[in-house]
MIDOSE-1310 file (N, C-alpha, C; in nm, 2 decimals, decimal comma, always signed):
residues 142
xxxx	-5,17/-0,69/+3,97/-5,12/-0,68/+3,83/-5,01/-0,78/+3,80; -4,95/-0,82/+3,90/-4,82/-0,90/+3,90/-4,88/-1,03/+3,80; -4,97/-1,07/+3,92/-5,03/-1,23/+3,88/-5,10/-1,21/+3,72; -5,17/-1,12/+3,66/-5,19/-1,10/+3,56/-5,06/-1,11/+3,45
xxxx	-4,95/-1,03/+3,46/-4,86/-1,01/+3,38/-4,80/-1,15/+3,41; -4,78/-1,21/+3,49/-4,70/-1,37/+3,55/-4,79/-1,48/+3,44; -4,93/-1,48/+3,48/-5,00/-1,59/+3,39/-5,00/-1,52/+3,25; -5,03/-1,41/+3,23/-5,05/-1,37/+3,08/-4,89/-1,40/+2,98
xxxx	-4,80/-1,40/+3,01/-4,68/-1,40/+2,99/-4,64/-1,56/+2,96; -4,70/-1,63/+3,08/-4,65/-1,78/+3,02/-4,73/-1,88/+2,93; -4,87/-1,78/+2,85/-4,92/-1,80/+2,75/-4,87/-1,75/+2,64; -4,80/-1,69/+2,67/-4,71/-1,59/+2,54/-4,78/-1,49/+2,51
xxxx	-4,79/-1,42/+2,61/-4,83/-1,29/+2,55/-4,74/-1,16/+2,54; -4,77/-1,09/+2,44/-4,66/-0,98/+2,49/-4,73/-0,86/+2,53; -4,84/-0,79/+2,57/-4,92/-0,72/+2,57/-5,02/-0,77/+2,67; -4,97/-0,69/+2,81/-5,08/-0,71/+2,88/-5,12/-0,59/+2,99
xxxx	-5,26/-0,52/+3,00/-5,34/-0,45/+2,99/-5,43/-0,42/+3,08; -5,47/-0,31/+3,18/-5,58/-0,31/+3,28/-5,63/-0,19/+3,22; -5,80/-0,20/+3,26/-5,88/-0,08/+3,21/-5,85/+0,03/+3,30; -5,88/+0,11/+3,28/-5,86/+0,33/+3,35/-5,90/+0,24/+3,51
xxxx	-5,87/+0,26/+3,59/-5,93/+0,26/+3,75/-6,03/+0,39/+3,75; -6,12/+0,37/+3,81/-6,25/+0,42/+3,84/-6,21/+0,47/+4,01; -6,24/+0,66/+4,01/-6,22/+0,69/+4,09/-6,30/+0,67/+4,25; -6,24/+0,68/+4,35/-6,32/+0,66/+4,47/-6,39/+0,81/+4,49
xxxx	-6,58/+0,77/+4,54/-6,59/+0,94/+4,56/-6,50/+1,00/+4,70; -6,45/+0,95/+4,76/-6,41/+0,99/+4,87/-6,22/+1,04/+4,82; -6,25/+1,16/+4,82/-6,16/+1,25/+4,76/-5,98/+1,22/+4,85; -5,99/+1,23/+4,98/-5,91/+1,15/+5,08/-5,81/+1,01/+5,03
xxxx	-5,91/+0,93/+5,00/-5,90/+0,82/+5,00/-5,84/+0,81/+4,80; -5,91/+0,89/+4,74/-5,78/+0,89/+4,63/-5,70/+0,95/+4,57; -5,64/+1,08/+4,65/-5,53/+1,09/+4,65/-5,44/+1,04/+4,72; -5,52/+0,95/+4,82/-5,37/+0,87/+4,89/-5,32/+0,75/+4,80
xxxx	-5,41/+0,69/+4,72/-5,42/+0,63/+4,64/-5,35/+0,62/+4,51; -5,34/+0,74/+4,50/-5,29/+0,79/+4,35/-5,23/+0,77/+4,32; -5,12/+0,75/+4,21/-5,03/+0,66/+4,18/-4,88/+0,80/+4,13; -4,81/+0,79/+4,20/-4,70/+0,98/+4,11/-4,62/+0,87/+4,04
xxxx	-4,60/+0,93/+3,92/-4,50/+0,89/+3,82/-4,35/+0,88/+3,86; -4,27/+0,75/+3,85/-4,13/+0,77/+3,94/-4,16/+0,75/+4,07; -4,28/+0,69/+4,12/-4,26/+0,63/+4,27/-4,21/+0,51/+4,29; -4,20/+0,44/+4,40/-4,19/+0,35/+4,37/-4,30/+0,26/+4,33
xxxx	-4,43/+0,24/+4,35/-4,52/+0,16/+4,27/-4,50/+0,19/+4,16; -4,47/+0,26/+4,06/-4,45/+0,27/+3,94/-4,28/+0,17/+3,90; -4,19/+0,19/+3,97/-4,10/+0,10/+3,93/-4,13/-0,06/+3,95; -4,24/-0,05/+4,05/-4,28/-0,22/+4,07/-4,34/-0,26/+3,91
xxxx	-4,39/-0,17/+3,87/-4,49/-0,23/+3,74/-4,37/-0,22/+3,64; -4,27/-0,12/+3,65/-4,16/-0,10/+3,53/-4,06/-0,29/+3,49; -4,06/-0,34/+3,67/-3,96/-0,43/+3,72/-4,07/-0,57/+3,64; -4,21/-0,58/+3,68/-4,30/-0,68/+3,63/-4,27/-0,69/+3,49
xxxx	-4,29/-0,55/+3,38/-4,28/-0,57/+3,25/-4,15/-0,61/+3,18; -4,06/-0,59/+3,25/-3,92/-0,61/+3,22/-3,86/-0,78/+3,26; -3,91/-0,83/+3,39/-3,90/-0,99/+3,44/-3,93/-1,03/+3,30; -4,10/-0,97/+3,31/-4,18/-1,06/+3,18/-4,19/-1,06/+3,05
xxxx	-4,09/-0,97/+2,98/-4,06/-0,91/+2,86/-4,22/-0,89/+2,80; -4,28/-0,83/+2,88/-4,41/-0,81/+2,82/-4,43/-0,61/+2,80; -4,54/-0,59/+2,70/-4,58/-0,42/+2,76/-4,65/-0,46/+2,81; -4,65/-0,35/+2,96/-4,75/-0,35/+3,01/-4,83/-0,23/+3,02
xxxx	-4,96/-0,23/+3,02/-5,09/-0,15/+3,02/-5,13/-0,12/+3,15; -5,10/+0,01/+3,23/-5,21/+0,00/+3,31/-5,25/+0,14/+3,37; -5,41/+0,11/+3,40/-5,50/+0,21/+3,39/-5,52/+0,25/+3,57; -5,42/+0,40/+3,61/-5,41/+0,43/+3,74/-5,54/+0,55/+3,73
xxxx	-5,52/+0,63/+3,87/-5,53/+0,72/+3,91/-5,39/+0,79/+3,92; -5,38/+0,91/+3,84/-5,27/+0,96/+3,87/-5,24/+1,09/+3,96; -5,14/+1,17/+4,01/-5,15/+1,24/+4,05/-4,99/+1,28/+4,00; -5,01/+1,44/+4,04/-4,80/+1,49/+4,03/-4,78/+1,47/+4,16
xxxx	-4,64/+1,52/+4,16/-4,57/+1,48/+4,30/-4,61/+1,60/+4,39; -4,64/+1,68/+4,35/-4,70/+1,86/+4,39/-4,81/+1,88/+4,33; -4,91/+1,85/+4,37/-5,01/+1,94/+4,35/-5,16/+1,86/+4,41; -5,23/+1,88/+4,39/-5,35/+1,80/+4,41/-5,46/+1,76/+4,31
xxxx	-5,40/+1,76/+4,16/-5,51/+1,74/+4,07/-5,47/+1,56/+4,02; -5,62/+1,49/+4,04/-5,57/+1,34/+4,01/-5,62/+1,34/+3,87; -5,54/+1,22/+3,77/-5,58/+1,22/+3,58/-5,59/+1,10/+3,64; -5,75/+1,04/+3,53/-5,71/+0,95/+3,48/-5,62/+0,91/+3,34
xxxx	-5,50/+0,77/+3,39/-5,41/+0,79/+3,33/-5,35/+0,65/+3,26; -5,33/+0,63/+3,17/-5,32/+0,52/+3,14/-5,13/+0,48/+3,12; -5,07/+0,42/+3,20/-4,92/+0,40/+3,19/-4,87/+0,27/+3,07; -4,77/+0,31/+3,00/-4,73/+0,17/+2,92/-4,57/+0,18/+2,92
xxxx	-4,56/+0,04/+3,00/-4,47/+0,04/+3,03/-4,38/-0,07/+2,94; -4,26/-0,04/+2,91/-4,20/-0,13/+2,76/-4,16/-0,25/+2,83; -4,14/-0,39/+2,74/-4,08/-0,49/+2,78/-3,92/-0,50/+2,86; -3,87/-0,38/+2,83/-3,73/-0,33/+2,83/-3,73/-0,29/+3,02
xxxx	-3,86/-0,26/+3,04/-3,88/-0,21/+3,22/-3,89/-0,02/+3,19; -3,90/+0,01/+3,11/-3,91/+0,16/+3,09/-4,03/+0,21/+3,08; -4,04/+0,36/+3,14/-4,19/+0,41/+3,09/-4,22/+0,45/+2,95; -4,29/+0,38/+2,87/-4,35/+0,43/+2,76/-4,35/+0,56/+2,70
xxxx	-4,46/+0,59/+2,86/-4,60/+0,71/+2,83/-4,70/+0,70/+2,90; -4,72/+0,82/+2,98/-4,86/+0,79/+3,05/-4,91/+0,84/+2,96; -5,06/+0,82/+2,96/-5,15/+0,92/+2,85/-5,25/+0,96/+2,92; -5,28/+1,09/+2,95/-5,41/+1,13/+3,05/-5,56/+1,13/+3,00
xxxx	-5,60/+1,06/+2,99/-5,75/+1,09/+2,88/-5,71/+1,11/+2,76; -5,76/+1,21/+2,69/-5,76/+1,25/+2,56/-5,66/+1,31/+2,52; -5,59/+1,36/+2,63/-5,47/+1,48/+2,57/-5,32/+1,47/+2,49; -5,35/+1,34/+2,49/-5,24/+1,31/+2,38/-5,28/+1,13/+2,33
xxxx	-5,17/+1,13/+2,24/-5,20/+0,98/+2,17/-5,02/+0,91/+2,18; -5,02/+0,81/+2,24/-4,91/+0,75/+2,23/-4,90/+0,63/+2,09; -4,78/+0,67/+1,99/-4,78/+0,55/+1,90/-4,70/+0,44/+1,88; -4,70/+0,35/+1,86/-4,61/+0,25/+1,88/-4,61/+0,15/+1,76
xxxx	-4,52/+0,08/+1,71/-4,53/+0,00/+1,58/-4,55/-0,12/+1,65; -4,66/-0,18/+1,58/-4,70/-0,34/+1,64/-4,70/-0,42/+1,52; -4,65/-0,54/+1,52/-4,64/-0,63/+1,39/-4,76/-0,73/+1,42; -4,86/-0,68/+1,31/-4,99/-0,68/+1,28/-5,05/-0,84/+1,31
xxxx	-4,93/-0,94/+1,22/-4,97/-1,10/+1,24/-4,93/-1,14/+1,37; -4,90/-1,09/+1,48/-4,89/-1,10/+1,60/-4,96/-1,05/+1,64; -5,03/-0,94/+1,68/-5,19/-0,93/+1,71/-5,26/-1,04/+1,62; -5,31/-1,08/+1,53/-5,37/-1,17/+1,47/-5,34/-1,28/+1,52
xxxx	-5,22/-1,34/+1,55/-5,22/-1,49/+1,60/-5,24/-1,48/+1,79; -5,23/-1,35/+1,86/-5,31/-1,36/+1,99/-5,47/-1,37/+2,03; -5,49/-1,29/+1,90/-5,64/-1,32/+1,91/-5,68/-1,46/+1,93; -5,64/-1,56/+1,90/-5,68/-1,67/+1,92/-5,68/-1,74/+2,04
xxxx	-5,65/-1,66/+2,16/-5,62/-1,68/+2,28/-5,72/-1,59/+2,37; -5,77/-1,50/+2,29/-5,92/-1,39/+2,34/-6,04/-1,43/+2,25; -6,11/-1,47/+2,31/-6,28/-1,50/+2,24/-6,37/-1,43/+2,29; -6,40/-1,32/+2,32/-6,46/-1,21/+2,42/-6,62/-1,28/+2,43
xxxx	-6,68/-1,30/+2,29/-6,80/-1,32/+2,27/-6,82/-1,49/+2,29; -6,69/-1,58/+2,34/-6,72/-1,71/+2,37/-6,77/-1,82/+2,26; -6,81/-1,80/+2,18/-6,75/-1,91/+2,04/-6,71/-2,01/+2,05; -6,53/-1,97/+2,04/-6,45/-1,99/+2,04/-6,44/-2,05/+1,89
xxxx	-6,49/-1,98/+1,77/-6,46/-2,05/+1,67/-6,51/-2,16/+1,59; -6,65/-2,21/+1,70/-6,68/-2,37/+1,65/-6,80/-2,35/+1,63; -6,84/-2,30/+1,51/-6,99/-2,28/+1,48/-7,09/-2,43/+1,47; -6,93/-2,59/+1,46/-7,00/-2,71/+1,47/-7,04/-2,73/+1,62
xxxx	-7,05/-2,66/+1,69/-7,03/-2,73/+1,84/-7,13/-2,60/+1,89; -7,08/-2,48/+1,89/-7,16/-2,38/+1,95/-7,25/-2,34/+1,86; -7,39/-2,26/+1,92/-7,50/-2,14/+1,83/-7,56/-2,09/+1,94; -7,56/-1,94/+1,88/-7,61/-1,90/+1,94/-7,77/-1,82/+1,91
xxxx	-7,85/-1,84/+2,02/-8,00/-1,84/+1,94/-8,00/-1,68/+2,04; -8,10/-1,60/+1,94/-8,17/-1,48/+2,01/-8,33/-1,49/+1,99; -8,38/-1,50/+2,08/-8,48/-1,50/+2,06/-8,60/-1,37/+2,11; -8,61/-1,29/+1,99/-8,71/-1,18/+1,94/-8,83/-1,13/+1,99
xxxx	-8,92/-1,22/+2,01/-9,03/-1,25/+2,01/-9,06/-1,12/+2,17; -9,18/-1,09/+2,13/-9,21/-0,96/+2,24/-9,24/-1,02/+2,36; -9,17/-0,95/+2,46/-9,20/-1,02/+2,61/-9,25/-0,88/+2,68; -9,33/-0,93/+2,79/-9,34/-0,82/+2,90/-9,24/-0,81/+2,94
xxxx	-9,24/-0,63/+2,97/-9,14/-0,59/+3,08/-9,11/-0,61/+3,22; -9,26/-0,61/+3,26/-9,25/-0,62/+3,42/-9,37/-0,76/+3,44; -9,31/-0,82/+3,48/-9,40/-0,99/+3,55/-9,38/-0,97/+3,73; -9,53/-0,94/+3,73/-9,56/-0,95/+3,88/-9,60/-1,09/+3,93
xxxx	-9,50/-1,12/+4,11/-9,52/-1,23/+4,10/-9,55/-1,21/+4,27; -9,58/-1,34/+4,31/-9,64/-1,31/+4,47/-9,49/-1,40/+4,52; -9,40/-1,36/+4,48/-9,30/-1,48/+4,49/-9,30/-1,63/+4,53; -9,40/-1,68/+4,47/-9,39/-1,84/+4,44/-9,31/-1,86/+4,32
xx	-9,30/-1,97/+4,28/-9,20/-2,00/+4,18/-9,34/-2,05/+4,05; -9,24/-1,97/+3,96/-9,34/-2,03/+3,81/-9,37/-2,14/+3,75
């Protein structure tokens, strides 16, 4: 997460973000994993967003300090190095004031769908037309 918040940061970003972690089935293996709020992995990510005056986003496995039940949990941690808010799934909503033309002028630095903007340069074709599903082959090449 470091190198993430380190490169995303000297693009100017202020907002940087990991999706929920996807649990291990091996139950062992993620609770040791888990991440308790006020550990110290958690001050490592407080210490990253605060270097980098960035928020940071990021999507643990959580657990309490007592007990055995792991959330997934999403942590946001302020540019200031402080905890936000975890938010465990659905059970609450964390709100924050964002100045709108600042999301609008980052977008230009995320092109998810690859464009990038230049309808003279790029196009993209779909082509419709009915195909088989399954092409049986004796594997030679076509």
């Amino acid at each position: 997460m470091k190198v993430a918040a380190v490169q995303a940061a000297a693009h100017g970003a202020r907002l940087v973000g990991q999706a929920v972690a996807a649990g291990s089935p091996a139950a062992e293996v993620l609770a040791e994993t888990a991440v308790v709020i006020g550990s110290p992995a958690c001050d490592r990510l407080a210490a990253i967003a605060a270097e980098h005056g960035v928020w940071l986003v990021v999507g643990v496995n959580e657990r309490e300090k007592h007990g055995a039940t792991i959330y997934n949990t999403v942590l946001y941690f302020s540019p200031a190095g402080g905890l936000a808010g975890p938010v465990r799934g659905r059970e609450q909503t964390l709100v924050l004031d964002l100045d709108l033309r600042a999301v609008a002028a980052a977008r230009r630095y995320l092109d998810p769908v690859g464009h990038y903007h230049r309808p003279d340069v790029f196009r993209l074709y779909v082509d419709i037309s009915p195909r088989r599903a399954v092409i049986e082959t004796d594997g030679g090449t076509r």
